[in-house]
C-alpha positions in Angstrom: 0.0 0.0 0.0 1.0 3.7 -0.8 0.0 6.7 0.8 1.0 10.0 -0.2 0.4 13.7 0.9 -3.1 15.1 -0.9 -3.3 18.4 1.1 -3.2 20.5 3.8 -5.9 22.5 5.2 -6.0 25.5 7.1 -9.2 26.1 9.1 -10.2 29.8 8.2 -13.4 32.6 9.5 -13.1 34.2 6.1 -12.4 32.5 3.1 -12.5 35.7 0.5 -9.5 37.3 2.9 -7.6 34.0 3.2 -7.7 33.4 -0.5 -6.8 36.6 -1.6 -4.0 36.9 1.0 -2.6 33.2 -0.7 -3.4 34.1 -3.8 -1.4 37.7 -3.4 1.8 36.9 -1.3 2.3 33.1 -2.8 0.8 33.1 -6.1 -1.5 30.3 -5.3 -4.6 29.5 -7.7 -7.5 28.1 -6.2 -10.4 26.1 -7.9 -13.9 26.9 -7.2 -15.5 26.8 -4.0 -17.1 23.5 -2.6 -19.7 23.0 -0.3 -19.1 19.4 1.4 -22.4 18.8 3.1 -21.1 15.9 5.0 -18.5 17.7 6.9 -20.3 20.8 7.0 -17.5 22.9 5.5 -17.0 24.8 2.4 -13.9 24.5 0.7 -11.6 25.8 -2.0 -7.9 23.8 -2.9 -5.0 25.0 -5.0 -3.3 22.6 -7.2 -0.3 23.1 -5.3 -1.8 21.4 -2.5 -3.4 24.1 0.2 -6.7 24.0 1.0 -8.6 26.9 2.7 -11.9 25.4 4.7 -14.8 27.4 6.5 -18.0 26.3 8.4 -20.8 26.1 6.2 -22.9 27.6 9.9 -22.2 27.8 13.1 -23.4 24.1 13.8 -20.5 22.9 11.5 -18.4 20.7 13.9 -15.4 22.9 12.0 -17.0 26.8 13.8 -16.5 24.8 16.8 -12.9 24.1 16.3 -12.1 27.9 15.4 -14.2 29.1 18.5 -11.6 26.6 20.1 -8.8 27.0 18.6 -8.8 30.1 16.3 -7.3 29.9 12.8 -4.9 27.7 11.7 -3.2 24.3 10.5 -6.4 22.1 10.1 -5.4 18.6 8.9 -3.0 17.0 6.6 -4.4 14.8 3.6 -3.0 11.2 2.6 -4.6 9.7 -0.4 -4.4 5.9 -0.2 -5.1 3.2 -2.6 -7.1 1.1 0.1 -8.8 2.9 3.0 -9.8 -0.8 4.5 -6.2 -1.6 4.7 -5.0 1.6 6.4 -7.7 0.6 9.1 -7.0 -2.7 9.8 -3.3 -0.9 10.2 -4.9 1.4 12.2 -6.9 -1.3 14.7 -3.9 -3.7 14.7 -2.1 -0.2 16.9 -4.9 -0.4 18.8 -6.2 2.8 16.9 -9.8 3.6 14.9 -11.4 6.0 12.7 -13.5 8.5 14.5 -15.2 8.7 11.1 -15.6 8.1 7.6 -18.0 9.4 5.3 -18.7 9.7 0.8 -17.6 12.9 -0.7 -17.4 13.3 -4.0 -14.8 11.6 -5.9 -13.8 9.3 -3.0 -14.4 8.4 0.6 -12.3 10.0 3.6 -12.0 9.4 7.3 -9.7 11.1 9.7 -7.7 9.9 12.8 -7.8 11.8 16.1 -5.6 14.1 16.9 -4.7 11.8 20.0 -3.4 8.8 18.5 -1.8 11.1 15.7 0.9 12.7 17.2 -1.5 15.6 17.6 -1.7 16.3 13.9 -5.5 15.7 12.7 -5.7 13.0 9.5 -7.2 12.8 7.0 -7.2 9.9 5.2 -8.7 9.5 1.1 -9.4 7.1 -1.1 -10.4 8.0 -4.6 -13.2 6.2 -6.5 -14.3 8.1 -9.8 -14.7 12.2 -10.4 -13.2 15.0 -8.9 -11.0 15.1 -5.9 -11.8 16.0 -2.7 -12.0 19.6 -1.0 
């Protein structure tokens, strides 16, 4: 099995003033923006691998993390051939996915914080369309 990094994603109030500050000092180009009902964030990535997400409301589990924790590294992305293999991995550590869920284009489920090192994961597979964001 392969992993490699997908993205990293920076948890942000204002997603107008963190794109154009990215887009001004680094150049970055960002795709369109992405509502991921799932998660309850919207999202927009650059092809050079930074993604900028926001709550889609204040219930999003994601307005609760900046109310926490304020702006800031969010998670890092692996994509993975086989997201069953990484979690039998995972479980024979004594680890688990907190949770998994469809997006479009694949499937993703992130590992805690705790038994990461404190460094949120996400984890992606890819099964047919456009990648995640």
């Amino acid at each position: 099995m392969s992993a490699r990094v997908h993205h990293v994603a920076i948890r942000v109030h204002e997603m107008a003033t963190a794109r154009r500050f990215f887009e001004d000092v680094f150049g970055l180009g960002f795709g369109g923006e992405v509502e991921q009902d799932a998660l309850g964030v919207r999202t927009v990535l650059s092809p050079e691998g930074v993604e900028l997400v926001a709550p889609l409301d204040s219930d999003s589990p994601l307005a609760g993390t900046l109310a926490k924790h304020g702006e800031g590294l969010n998670l890092l992305s692996f994509e993975v051939d086989d997201l069953d293999a990484v979690a039998d991995r995972l479980e024979r550590r004594g680890g688990r996915f907190a949770s998994r869920v469809t997006v479009p284009g694949g499937e993703v489920a992130f590992v805690s914080p705790r038994q990461a090192f404190g460094v949120l994961l996400q984890v992606y597979q890819r099964i047919d369309g456009p990648q995640p964001s």
